[in-house]
C-alpha positions, 0 to 999 in steps of 0.5 A, a space after each residue: 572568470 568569476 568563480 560562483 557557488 551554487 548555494 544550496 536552499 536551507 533545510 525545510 524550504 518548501 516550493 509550490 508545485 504547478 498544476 503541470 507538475 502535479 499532473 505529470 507525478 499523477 501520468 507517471 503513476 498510472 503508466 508504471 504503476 506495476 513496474 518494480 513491483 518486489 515482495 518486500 515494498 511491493 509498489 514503492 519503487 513505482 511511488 518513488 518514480 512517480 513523485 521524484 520530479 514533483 518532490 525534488 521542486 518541492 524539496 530543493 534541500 537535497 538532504 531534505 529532498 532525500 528524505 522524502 524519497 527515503 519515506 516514499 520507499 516504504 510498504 505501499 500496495 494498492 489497486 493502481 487505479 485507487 492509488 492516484 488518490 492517495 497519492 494526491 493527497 499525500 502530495 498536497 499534505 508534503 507541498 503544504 507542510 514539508 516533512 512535518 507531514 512526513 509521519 502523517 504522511 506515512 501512515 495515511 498511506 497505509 490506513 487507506 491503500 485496504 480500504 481503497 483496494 477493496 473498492 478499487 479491486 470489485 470496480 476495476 477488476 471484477 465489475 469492468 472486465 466482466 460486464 465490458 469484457 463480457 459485451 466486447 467478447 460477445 461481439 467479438 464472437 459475432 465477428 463484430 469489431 465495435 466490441 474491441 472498439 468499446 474496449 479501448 474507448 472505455 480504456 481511454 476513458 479511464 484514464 481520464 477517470 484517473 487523472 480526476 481521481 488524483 486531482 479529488 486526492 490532492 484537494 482532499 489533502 490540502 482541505 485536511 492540511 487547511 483544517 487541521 493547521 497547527 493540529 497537524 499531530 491530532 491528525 496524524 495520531 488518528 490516520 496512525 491509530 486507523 492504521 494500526 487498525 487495519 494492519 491487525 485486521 489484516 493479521 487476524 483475517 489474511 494470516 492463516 496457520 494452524 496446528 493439528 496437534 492433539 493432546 490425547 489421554 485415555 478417552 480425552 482428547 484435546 485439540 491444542 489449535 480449538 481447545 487451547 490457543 483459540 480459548 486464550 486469544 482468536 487468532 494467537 498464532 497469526 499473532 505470534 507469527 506477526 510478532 516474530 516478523 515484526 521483531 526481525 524486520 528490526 535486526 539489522 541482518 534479517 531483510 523482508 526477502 530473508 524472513 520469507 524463505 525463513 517462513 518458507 522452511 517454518 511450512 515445509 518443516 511444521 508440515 512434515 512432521 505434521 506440526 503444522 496443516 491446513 485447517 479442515 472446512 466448516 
């Protein structure tokens, strides 16, 4: 018997993909796109199921291969059904540049799953359920079974719907590839600057503290929240607190999970001693 070794491929080899399997990266997300859904990556652990077998043909270099997965682990949330678009062109963008893409990759991820979610959430959550739900329910009441008949052809079809979504994806990502060529950094500068656009949206309007704290002398009252933070900078304390969270995501014993119940026990100690409240209505 001869002894073979299995040489590996060099690190940044890059193979093609088949239309069979970026269709099966693209089936794998819509049906476990709620599984492993965890407070600290949210979605990743269903991204990193989905392109597994499509980046392992893609990466034949293990270590290669494991950094991209690594990159995929990452923050990610996402109305699911939106989620097969920006899923396709982020593989095109991997299965044309390899991990030269891997920051652009990254970063458009990010700048878009806010923007997508809020289409994704008022069509597939708010307009669908309630004017399909509505007519099913109605009939269903009526004692009339098309109703549920509807309700799962209109389930089926989205499920076609969602593999072209995917399909649109990925040819947006390999013109993006195509057009920007060896100006891969040009874009990858401004889908990161749009991300941190809507990151500091998303602290200025999502993140609400507020302090009831009030200076008071004589017949002068101050409140410290209006009168003093609001005048420096809108916002600042969301800021602040964004800062601090930022600032222990880097030491190497704080976790997502750890900086959570560390915020819980900063509400429940501000409220007690009324350091901290909820903010009266307009």
């Amino acid at each position: 018997m001869s002894n073979e070794v299995k040489t590996q491929a060099p690190r940044g080899t890059v193979q093609q993909l088949t239309k069979k399997e970026r269709k099966a990266a693209f089936r794998r997300w819509t049906f476990v796109a709620g599984l492993g859904w965890n407070f600290e990556t949210q979605q990743a652990p269903a991204v990193a199921f989905s392109m597994a077998k499509a980046l392992r043909k893609i990466y034949p270099n293990d270590e290669d291969y494991i950094e991209a997965m690594d990159n995929h682990f990452k923050y990610f949330n996402i109305t699911p059904q939106m989620g097969n678009t920006v899923l396709g062109a982020t593989l095109a963008m991997e299965e044309k540049d390899g991990l030269k893409a891997e920051s652009a990759v990254q970063n458009l991820k990010i700048s878009l799953m806010g923007p997508f979610s809020g289409v994704g959430d008022s069509i597939f959550w708010l307009l669908w359920p309630t004017i399909i739900g509505g007519i099913s329910g109605y009939m269903a009441l009526q004692g009339n079974p098309t109703g549920a008949i509807i309700w799962i052809a209109v389930s089926a079809v989205l499920y076609f719907v969602k593999m072209a979504l995917s399909q649109l994806g990925y040819r947006s990502g390999t013109k993006l590839i195509t057009s920007f060529g060896e100006r891969l950094n040009i874009f990858t500068d401004a889908v990161s600057v749009m991300g941190l656009m809507v990151v500091g949206t998303i602290v200025a309007t999502v993140v609400k503290i507020y302090t009831p704290l009030k200076f008071q002398q004589g017949k002068v009252s101050m409140l410290l929240q209006t009168d003093v933070l609001d005048k420096i900078m809108p916002a600042l304390l969301p800021a602040l607190l964004a800062g601090l969270t930022y600032w222990l995501l880097g030491k190497k014993w704080w976790t997502p999970t750890k900086i959570i119940l560390l915020l819980v026990v900063i509400s429940l100690i501000g409220a007690y001693f009324h350091i901290l409240g909820v903010a009266p209505t307009k």
